[in-house]
C-alpha positions as CSV (number, residue, x, y, z in Angstrom):
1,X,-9.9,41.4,47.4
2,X,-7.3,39.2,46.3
3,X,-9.3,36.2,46.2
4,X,-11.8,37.8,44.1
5,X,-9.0,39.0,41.6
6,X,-7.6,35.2,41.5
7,X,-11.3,33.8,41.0
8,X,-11.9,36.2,38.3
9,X,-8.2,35.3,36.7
10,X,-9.1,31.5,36.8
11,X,-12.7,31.5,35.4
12,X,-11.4,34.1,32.8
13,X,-8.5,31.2,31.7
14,X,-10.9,28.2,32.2
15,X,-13.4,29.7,29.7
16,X,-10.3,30.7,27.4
17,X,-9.3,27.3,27.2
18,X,-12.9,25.9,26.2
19,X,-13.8,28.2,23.9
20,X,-10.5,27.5,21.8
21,X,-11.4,23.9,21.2
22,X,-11.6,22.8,17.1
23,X,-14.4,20.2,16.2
24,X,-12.6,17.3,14.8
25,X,-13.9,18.3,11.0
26,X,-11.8,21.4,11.8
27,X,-8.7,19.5,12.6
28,X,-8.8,17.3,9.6
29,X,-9.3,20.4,7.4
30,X,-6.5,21.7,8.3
31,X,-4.0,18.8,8.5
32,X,-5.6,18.3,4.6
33,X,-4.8,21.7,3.8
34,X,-1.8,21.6,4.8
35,X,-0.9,18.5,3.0
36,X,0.3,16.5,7.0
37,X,-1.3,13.0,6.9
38,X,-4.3,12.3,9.7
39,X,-2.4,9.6,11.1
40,X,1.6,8.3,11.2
41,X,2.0,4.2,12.9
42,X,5.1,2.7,12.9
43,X,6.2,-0.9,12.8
44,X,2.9,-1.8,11.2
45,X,1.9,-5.6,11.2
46,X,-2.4,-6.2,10.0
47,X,-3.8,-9.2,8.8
48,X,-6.8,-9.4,6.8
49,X,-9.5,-11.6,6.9
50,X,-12.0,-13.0,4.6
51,X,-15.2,-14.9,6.8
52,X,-12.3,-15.9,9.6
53,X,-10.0,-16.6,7.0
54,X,-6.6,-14.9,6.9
55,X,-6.6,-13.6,3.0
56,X,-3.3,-11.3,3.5
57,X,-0.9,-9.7,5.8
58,X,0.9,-6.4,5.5
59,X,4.2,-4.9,7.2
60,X,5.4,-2.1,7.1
61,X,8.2,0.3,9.2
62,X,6.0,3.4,8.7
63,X,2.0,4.3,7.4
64,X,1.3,7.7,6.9
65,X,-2.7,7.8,6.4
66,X,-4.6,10.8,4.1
67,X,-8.1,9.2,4.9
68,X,-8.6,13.2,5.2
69,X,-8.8,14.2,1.5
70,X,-12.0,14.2,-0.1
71,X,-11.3,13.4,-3.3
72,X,-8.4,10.9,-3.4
73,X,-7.9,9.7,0.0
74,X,-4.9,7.2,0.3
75,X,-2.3,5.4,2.8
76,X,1.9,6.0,2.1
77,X,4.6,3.5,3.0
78,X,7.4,5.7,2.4
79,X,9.7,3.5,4.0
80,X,8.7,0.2,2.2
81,X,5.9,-2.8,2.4
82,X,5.5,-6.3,2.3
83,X,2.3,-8.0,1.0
84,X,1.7,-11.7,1.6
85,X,-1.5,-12.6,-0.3
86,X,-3.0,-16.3,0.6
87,X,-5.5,-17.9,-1.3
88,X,-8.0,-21.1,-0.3
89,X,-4.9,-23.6,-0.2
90,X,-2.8,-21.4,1.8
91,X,-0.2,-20.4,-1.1
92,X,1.3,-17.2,-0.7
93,X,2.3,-14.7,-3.1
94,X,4.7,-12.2,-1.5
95,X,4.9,-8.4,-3.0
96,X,7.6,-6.3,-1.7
97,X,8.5,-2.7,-2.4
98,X,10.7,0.3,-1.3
99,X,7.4,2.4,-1.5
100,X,4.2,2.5,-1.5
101,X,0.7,4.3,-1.6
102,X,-2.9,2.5,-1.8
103,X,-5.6,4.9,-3.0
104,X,-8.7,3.7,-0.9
105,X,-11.8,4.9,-3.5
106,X,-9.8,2.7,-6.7
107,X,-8.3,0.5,-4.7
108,X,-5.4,0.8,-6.7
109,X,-1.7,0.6,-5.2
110,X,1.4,1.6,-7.0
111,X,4.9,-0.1,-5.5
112,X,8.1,1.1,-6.7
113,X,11.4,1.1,-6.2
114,X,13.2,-2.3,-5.9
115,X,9.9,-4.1,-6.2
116,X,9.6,-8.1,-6.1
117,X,7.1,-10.5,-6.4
118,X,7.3,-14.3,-5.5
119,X,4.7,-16.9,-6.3
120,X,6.7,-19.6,-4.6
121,X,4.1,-22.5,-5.8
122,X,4.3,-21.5,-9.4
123,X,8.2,-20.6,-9.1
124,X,7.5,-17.5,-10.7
125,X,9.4,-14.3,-9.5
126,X,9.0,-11.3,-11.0
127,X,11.5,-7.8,-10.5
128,X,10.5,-4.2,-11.3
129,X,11.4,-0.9,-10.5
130,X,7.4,0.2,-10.2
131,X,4.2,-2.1,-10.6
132,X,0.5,-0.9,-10.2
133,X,-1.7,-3.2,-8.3
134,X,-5.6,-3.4,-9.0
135,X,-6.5,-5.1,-5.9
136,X,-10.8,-5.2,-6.8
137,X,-9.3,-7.2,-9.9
138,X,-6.5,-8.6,-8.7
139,X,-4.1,-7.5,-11.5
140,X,-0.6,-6.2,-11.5
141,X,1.0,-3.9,-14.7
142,X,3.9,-2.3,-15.4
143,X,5.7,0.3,-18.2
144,X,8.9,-0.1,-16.5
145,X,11.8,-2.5,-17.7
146,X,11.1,-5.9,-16.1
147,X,12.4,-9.5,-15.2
148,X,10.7,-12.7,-15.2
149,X,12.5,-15.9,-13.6
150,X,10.4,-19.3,-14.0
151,X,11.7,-23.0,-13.7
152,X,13.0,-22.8,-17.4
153,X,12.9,-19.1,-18.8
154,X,14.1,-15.8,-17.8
155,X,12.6,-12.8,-19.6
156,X,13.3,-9.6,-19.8
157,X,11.4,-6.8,-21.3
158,X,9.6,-3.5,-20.8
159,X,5.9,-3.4,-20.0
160,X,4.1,-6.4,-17.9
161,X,0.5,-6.9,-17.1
162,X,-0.2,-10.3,-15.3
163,X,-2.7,-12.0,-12.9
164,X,-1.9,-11.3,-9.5
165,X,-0.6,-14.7,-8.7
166,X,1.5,-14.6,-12.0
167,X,0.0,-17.4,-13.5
168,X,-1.1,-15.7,-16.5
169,X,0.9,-12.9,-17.9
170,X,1.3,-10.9,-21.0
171,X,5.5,-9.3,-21.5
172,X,5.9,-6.9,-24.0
173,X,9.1,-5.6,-26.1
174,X,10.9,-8.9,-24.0
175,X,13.9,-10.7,-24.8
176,X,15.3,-13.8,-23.1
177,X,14.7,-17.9,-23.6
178,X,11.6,-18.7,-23.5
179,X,11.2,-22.7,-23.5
180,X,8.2,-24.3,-25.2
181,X,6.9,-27.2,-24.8
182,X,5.0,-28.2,-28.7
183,X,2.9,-31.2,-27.0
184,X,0.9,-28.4,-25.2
């Protein structure tokens, strides 16, 4: 009688245990809900490629990933990121940040806190305390206060949009020497 009892007791737990299972869908629901990311790495390190050719690398000490929403899914670097961008020739343009988030439908990324941008070819670096990053158009803008260092000028100002490589920029309300060459 007792091994009947046990039987019973063990078949009764076994089909407990299978009939609590969540479908994946249910999981993510619920992790959306209640606002916890689908997925935490640490110590991140990708590299993206472009036909087998590396186009950009990203570190980062932590990713929290909100693939999960349905509206605005988007990955958080709460801890700070680094952005090498390479083009064709292999020059780099480095972006680094305090913080981060990239919204995957835009494709838009906002960086703030303590954020720096280096075109090391162009001698260009650029300082902000938050830059928004069109990546589809490769495009970088700013409201915030702002400091431009080139070979000859530094300029300070408030409100920056420029190509992503710096190249090309428009500084508004800015101050600073600015040298001009009048044979151009």
């Amino acid at each position: 009688m007792k091994t009947i009892i046990k039987s019973i007791a063990v078949i009764s737990m076994t089909a407990m245990l299978f009939s609590c299972g969540n479908s994946t869908q249910e999981i993510r629901d619920l992790l959306a809900d209640k606002n916890l990311p689908i997925g935490i790495a640490t110590n991140i390190n990708n590299i993206y490629t472009d036909s087998g050719i590396v186009t950009s690398k990203l570190q980062a000490p932590l990713l929290h990933n909100f693939s999960n929403r349905e509206n605005h899914p988007y990955s958080e670097f709460p801890e700070g990121v680094r952005i090498v961008t390479l083009d064709k020739n292999n020059d780099s343009i480095v972006v680094t940040g305090n913080y981060a988030i990239v919204y995957s439908k835009s494709n838009i990324s906002e960086i703030r806190d303590h954020v720096i941008i280096n075109n090391y070819l162009e001698h260009k670096k650029l300082i902000t305390e938050q830059l928004f990053w069109d990546q589809k158009i490769k495009y970088f803008y700013t409201e915030k206060a702002f400091t431009l260092y080139t070979l000859t000028d530094t300029i300070h100002g408030v409100g920056f949009d420029a190509s992503e490589n710096l190249e090309t920029f428009i500084a508004k309300n800015n101050r600073g020497s600015i040298y001009l060459n009048e044979n151009d």
